[in-house]
N, C-alpha and C positions, 0 to 999 in steps of 0.2 A: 614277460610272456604276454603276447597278444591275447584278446577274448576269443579271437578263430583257435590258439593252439590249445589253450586253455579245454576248449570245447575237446578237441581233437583228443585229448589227454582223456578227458572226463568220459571222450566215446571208448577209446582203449579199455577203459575199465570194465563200460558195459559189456563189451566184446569178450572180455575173460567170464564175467557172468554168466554170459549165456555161452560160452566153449565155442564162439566161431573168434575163427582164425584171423579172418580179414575184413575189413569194408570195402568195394568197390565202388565210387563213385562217377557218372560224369559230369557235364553240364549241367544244375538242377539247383533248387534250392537247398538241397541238402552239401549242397557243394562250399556254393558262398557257405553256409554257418560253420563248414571246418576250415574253410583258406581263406574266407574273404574276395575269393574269386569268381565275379561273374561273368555269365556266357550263354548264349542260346545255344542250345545244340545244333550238331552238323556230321556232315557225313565223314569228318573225320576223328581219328580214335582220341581221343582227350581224355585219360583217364586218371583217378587218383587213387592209389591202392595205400591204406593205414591197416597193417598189420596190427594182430594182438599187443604186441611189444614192439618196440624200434622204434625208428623213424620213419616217417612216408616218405611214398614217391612218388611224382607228379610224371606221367607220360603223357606226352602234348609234341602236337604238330609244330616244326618248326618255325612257320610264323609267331609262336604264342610266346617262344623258349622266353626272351629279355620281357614281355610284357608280364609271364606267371612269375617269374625271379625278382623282378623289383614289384610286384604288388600281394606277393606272402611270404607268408611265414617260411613255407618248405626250402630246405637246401638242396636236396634231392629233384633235380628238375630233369629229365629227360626226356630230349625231343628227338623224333623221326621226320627225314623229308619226305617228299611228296613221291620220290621214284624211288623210295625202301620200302618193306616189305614192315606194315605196323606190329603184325603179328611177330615176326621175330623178335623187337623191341619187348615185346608185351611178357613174351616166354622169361625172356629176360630177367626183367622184372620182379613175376612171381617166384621165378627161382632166387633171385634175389632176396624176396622175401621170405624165403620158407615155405612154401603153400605149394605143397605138391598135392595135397588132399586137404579134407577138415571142411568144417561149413565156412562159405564165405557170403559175404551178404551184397546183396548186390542194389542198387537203388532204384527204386522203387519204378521211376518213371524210364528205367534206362533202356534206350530201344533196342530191339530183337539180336539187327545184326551185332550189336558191340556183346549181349547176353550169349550168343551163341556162339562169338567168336572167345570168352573167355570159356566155356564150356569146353570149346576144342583144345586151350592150351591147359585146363585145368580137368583131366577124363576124371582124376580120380576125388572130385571137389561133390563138395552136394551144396544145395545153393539156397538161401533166405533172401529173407528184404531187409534193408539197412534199415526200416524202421523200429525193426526188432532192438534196435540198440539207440536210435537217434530220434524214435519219438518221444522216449520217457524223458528226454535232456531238452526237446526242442519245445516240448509242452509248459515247462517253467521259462520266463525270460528273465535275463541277466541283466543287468543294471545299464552298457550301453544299450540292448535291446528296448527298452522300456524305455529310453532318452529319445530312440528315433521314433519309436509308435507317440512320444509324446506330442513331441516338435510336429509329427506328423496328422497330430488330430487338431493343434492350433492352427497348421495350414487352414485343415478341413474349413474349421471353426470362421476363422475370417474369410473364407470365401463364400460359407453358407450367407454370411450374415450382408456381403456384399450382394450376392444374389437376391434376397429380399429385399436390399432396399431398391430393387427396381420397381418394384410396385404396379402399379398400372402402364408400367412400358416394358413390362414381361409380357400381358396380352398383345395377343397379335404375331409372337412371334410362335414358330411352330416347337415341339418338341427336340427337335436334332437343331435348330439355331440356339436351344438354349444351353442341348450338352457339349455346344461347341465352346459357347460361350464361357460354360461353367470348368471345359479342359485350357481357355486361354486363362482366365483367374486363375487358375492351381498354378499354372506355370509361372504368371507373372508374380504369384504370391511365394515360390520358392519351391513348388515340389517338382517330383524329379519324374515326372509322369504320372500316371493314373494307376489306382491300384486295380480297375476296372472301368470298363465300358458304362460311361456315367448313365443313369437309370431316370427318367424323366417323365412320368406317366399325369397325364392329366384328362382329368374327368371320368370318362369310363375306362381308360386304360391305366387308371391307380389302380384299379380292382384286380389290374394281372398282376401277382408283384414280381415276376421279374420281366415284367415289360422292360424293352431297354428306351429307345424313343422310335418317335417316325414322324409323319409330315400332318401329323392332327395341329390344329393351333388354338396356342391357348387363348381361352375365351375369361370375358369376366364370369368371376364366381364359380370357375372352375376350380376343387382342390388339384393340387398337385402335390404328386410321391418325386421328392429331390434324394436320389441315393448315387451318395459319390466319396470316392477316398482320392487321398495322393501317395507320392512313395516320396518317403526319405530315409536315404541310406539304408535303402532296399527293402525299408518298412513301411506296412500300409497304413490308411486311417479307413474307416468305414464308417459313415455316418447317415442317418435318416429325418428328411424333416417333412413333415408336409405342411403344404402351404396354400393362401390361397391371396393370390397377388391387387385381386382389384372387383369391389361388387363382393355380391353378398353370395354366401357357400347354401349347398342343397339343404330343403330339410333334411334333419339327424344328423347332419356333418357336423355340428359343434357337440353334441352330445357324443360321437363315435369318436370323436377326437379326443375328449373328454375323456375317457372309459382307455383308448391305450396309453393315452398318457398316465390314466391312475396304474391301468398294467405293468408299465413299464418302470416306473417310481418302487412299486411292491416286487418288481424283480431285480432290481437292484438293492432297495431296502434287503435280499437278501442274501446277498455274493457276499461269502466271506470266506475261507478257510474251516474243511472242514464241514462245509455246506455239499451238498450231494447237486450233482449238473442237474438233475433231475427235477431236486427241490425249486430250483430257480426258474424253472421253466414253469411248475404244478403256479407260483406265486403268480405269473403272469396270466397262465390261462385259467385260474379261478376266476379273477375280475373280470375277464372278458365273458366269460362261461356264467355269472354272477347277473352280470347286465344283459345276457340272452343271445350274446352275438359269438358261440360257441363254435359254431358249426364253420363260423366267416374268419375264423384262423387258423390257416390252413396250413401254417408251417411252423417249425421249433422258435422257438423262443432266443434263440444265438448261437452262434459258434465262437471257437477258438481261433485266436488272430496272431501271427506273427511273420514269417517270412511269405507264408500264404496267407492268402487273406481268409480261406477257408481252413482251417486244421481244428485238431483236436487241442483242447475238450468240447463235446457238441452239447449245446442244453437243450437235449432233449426226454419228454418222456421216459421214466424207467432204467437211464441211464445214474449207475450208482457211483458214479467215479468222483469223488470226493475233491472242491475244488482244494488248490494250495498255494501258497504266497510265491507272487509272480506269474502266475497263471493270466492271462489276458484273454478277455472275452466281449462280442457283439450281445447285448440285449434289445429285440428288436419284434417286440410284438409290433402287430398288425389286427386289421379286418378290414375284408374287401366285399363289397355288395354288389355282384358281378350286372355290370349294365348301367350300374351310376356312378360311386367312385372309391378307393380306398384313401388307407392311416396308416403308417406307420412311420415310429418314431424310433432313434438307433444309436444308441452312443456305444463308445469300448470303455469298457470296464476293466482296471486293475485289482486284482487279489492281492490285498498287503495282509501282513502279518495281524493284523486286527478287525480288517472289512474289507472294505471296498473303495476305489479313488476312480471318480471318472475320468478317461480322457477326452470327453468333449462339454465346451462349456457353452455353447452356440443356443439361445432362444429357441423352445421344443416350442413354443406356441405356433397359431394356426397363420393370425394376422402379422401381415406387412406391416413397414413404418410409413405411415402417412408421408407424401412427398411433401420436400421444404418448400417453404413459400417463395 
């Protein structure tokens, strides 16, 4: 059994817990983690219907049929052409499945006309969100899952550390040549695109943090915010370093550096199993809150990383949801001094059964490597 059917099984069960009937999936990341199947959406019907019991059934446009049958698991593959009517296919189907009424859950990001056109073949349905059943499963990750967030934070890891050693021939160049620079490294180091629009802020525009870049150019002794992942095997890295490539950084720049770095250290010292999202976040903004610069972190503490680079669990404030082995998570305090520059520092965290295992092992310090002679 594949780790897609495995899941797909594992979703079955929740779906009898909570008494709906069906999952409706289309294109989405909720898709790949039951088939293995990925796709951007489009205006044609591509649907995956996983009944309480049985087996699924794959309805897809005829271009897809040989492409969805030799890359998953489903036997059930049903395709319509482009001059048939999808809807009747679709009736089909559900009848097929049994779902003449009963909750069915439909995914989350799924657009209007595909929700309204199952609406019309299913009058006497009442309708959820597949999260209701595929977040409490997508929020632990499985042992392949964990194998590509790994592989995926080593990308990170050696490209961050190739990027520093540019040094003093990073100045000069502007913001958007360096995240250009930083998406041709990820690719030639092995990843499979970016998990994001790599994030490049120097000087006063590290103080926005989610500056992405623009045409300011780095100067000596500017800090610079480097926030950038890759994808492998359709899992992300997300990583944060700041740096400051040539010349000397502002005052309080080594002391602010300082202080999220000890932040950051103290919210990991506390990821374990067991620990409250919450707890992990209050670790972080003590120290920062401690050294006075309270008010200059302005956002949580991390989130939850797997198929999205954003998901649940969120570390944030108040948040009592207790973390658990396999659980992956961004810690990534900050402080920004709006007009001169920020810090932040960002590895992914693993929840094992005893603490905590980083995945990024990449120099958090501030300084460059001296260029060779």
């Amino acid at each position: 059994m594949t780790p897609f059917e495995r899941r797909a099984r594992a979703c079955q069960e929740r779906l009898d817990a909570r008494d709906a009937a069906a999952v409706v999936l289309f294109p989405s990341r909720n898709l790949y983690y039951l088939t293995g199947f990925s796709e951007t959406p489009g205006e044609r019907h591509l649907l995956f219907v996983l009944p309480r019991s049985g087996d699924p059934v794959f309805l897809v446009p005829e271009l897809y049929g040989e492409q969805v049958r030799e890359g998953t698991w489903v036997a059930d593959v049903r395709t319509w052409a482009d001059d048939d009517d999808p809807l009747v296919h679709l009736e089909r189907v559900v009848a097929d499945c049994d779902l003449p009424g009963g909750r069915v859950l439909l995914d989350d990001t799924m657009w209007a006309r595909f929700t309204q056109d199952l609406r019309r073949v299913l009058p006497d349905a009442s309708f959820g969100l597949a999260s209701e059943a595929l977040a409490p499963l997508r929020i632990r990750k499985d042992e392949a899952e964990v194998d590509a967030l790994r592989r995926a934070g080593a990308t990170a890891d050696r490209v961050v550390e190739e990027v520093r050693a540019l040094g003093p021939d990073a100045v000069g160049l502007t913001e958007a040549e360096l995240a250009r620079e930083i998406e041709r490294r990820l690719a030639d180091a092995g990843g499979e695109g970016v998990s994001f629009e790599p994030l490049v802020g120097s000087g006063p525009n590290g103080a926005k943090p989610h500056h992405a870049h623009s045409d300011r150019t780095i100067e000596a002794g500017d800090p610079v915010v480097l926030d950038f992942g890759t994808l492998v095997a359709e899992y992300p890295s997300d990583q944060t370093r700041t740096v400051v490539f040539d010349g000397e950084p502002p005052e309080r720049f080594v002391e602010v550096h300082d202080v999220v770095r000890e932040a950051q250290e103290a919210a990991v010292r506390t990821v374990a199993p067991g620990v409250t999202a919450g707890a992990v976040d209050a670790a972080a903004r003590g120290v920062i809150e401690d050294a006075g610069y309270g008010e200059r972190f302005v956002h949580r503490t991390g989130h939850g990383v797997g198929l999205d680079v954003h998901e649940e669990p969120y570390l944030v404030a108040g948040n009592e949801r207790e973390l658990e082995p396999g659980m992956v998570v961004s810690v990534e305090p900050g402080i920004y001094l709006p007009g001169e520059f920020g810090v932040r520092i960002e590895d992914l965290v693993l929840v094992t059964d005893d603490g905590a295992e980083r995945l990024n092992d990449a120099d958090r310090g501030w300084r460059c490597p001296a260029p060779s002679a």
